[in-house]
NUNULO-963854 format. One record per residue: x, y, z of N, C-alpha, C in turn; residue in one letter. Coordinates in Angstrom, 1 decimal. Example, Ala and Ser with C-alpha at 12.3 -4.5 7.8 and 13.67 -1.06 7.14 Angstrom:
BEGIN
+--------+--------+--------+--------+--------+--------+--------+--------+--------+---+
!   n_px !   n_py !   n_pz !  ca_px !  ca_py !  ca_pz !   c_px !   c_py !   c_pz ! r !
+--------+--------+--------+--------+--------+--------+--------+--------+--------+---+
!   13.2 !   -5.7 !    7.8 !   12.3 !   -4.5 !    7.8 !   13.2 !   -3.3 !    7.8 ! A !
!   12.8 !   -2.2 !    7.1 !   13.7 !   -1.1 !    7.1 !   12.9 !    0.0 !    7.9 ! S !
+--------+--------+--------+--------+--------+--------+--------+--------+--------+---+
# end
This chain:
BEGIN
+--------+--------+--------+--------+--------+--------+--------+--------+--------+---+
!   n_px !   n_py !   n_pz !  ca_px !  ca_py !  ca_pz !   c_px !   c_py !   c_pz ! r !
+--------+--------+--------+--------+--------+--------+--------+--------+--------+---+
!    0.8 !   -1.2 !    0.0 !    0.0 !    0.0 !    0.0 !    0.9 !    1.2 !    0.0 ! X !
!    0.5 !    2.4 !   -1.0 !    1.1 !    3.5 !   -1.3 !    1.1 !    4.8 !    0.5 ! X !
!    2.0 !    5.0 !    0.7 !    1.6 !    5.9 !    1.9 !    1.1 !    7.2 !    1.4 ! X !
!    0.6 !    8.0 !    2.1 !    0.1 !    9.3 !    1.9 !    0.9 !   10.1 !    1.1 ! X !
!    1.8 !   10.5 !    1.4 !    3.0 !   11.4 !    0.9 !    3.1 !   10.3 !   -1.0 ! X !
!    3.2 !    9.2 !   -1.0 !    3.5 !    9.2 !   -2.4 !    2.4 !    9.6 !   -3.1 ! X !
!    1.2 !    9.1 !   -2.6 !    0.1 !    9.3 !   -3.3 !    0.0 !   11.1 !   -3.7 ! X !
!    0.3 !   11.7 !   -2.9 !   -0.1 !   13.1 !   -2.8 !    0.8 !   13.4 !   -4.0 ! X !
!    2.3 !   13.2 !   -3.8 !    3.0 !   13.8 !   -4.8 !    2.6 !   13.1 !   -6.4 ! X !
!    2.6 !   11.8 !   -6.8 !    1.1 !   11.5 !   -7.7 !    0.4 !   12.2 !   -8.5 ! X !
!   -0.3 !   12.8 !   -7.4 !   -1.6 !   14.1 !   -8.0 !   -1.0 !   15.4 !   -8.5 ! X !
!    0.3 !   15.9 !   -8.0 !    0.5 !   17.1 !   -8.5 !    1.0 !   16.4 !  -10.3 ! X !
!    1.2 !   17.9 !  -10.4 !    1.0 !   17.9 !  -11.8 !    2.8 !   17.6 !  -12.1 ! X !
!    3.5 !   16.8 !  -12.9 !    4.9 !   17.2 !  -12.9 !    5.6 !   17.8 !  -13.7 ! X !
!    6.8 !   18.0 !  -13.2 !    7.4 !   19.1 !  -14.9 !    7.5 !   18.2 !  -16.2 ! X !
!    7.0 !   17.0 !  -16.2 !    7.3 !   16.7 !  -17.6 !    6.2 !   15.4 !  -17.4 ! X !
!    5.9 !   15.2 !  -19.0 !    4.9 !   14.7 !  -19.1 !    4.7 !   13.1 !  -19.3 ! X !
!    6.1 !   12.7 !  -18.9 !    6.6 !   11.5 !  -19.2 !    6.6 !   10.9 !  -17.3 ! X !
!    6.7 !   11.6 !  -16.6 !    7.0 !   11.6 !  -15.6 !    5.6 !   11.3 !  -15.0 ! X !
!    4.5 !   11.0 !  -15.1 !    3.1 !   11.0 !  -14.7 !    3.0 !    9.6 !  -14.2 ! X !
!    2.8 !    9.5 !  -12.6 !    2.3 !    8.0 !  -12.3 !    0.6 !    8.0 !  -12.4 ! X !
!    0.3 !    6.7 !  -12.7 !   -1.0 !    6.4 !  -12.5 !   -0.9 !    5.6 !  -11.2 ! X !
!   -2.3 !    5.8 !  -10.3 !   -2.0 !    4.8 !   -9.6 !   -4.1 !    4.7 !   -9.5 ! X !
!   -3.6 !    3.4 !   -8.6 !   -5.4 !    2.6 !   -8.4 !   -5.6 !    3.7 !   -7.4 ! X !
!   -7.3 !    4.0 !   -7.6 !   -8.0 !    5.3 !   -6.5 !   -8.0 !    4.5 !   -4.9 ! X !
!   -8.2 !    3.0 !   -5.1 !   -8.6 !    2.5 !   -3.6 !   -7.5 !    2.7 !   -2.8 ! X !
!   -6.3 !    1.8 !   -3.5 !   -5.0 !    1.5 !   -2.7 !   -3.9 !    2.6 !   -2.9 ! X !
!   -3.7 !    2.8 !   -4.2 !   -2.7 !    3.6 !   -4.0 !   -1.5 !    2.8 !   -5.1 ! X !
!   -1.4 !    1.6 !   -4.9 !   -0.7 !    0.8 !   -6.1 !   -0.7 !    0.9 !   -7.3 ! X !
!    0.6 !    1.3 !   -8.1 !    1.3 !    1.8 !   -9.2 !    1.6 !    0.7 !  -10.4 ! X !
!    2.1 !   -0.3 !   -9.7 !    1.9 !   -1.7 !  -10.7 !    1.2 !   -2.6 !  -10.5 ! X !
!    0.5 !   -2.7 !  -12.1 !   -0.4 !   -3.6 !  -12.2 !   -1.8 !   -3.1 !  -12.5 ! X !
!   -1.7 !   -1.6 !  -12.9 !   -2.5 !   -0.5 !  -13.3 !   -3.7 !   -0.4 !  -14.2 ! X !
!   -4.7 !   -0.6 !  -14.6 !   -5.7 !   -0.9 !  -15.3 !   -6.2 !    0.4 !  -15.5 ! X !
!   -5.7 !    0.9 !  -16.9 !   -6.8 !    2.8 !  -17.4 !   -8.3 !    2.9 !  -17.7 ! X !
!   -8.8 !    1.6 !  -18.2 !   -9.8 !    1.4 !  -17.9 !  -10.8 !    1.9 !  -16.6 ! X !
!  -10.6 !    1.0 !  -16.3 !  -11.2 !    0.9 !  -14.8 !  -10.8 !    1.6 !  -13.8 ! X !
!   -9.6 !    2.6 !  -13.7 !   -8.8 !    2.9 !  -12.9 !   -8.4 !    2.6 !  -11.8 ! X !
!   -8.2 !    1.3 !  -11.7 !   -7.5 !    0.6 !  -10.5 !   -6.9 !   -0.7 !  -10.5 ! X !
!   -5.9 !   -1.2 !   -9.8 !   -4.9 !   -2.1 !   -9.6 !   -5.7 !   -3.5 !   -9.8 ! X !
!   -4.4 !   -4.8 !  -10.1 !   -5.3 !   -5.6 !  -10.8 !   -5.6 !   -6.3 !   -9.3 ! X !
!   -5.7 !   -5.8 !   -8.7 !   -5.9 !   -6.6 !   -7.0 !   -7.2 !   -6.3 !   -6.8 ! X !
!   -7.4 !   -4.9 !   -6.7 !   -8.4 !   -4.4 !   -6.7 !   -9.4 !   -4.7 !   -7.3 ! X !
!   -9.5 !   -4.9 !   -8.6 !   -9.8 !   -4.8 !   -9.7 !  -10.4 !   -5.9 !   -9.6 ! X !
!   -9.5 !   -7.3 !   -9.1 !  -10.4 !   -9.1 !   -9.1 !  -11.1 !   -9.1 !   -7.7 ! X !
!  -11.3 !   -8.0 !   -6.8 !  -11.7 !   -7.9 !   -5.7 !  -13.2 !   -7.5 !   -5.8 ! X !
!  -13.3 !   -6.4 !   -6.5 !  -14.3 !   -5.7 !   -7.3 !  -15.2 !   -6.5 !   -8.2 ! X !
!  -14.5 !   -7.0 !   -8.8 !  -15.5 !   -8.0 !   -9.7 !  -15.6 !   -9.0 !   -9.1 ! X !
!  -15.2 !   -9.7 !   -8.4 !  -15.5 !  -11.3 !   -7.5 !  -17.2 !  -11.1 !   -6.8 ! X !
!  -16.7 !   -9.6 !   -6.6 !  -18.4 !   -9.0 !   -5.5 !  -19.2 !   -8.9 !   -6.6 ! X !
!  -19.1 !   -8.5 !   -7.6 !  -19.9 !   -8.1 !   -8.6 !  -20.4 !   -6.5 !   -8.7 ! X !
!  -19.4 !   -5.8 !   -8.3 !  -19.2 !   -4.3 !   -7.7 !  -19.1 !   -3.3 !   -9.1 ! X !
!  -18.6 !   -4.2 !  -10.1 !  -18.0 !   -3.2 !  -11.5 !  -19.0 !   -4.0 !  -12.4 ! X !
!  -19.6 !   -3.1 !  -13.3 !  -20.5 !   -3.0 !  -14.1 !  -20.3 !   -3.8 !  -15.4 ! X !
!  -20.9 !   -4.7 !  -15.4 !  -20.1 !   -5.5 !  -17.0 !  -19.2 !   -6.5 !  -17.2 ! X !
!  -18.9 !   -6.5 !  -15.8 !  -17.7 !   -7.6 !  -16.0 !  -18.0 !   -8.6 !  -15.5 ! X !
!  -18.1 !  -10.0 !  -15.3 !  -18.2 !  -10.9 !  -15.3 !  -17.1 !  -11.8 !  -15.2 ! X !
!  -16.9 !  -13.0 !  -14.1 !  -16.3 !  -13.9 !  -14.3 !  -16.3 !  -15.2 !  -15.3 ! X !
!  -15.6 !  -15.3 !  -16.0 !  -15.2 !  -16.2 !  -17.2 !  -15.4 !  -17.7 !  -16.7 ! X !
!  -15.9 !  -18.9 !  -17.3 !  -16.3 !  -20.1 !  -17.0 !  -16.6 !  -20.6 !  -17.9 ! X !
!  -15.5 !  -21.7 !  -19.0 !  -16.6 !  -22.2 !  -19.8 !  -15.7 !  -23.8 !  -20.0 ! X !
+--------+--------+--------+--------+--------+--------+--------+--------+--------+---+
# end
């Protein structure tokens, strides 16, 4: 889990445009990042396991 301080610095804007983390809204986690959905793939199988994210569906065939 991302502590406060990285997340914060994150959100500011940085001098260059290459330099931009994404990170997941819940945790704070940087790899493993999903632009879609905007959040970590932890998060992400956590969310859908509940049936929390719209459309997604677990695979079974």
């Amino acid at each position: 889990m991302a502590t406060e301080g990285q997340i914060a610095i994150s959100k500011k804007k940085p001098k260059f445009s290459s330099r931009k983390v994404n990170r997941c809204f819940r945790c704070g986690r940087k790899h493993g990042y999903m632009r879609l959905f905007n959040l970590c793939r932890i998060c992400f199988r956590e969310l859908a396991n509940r049936g929390e994210i719209p459309g997604v569906r677990k695979s079974s065939w």
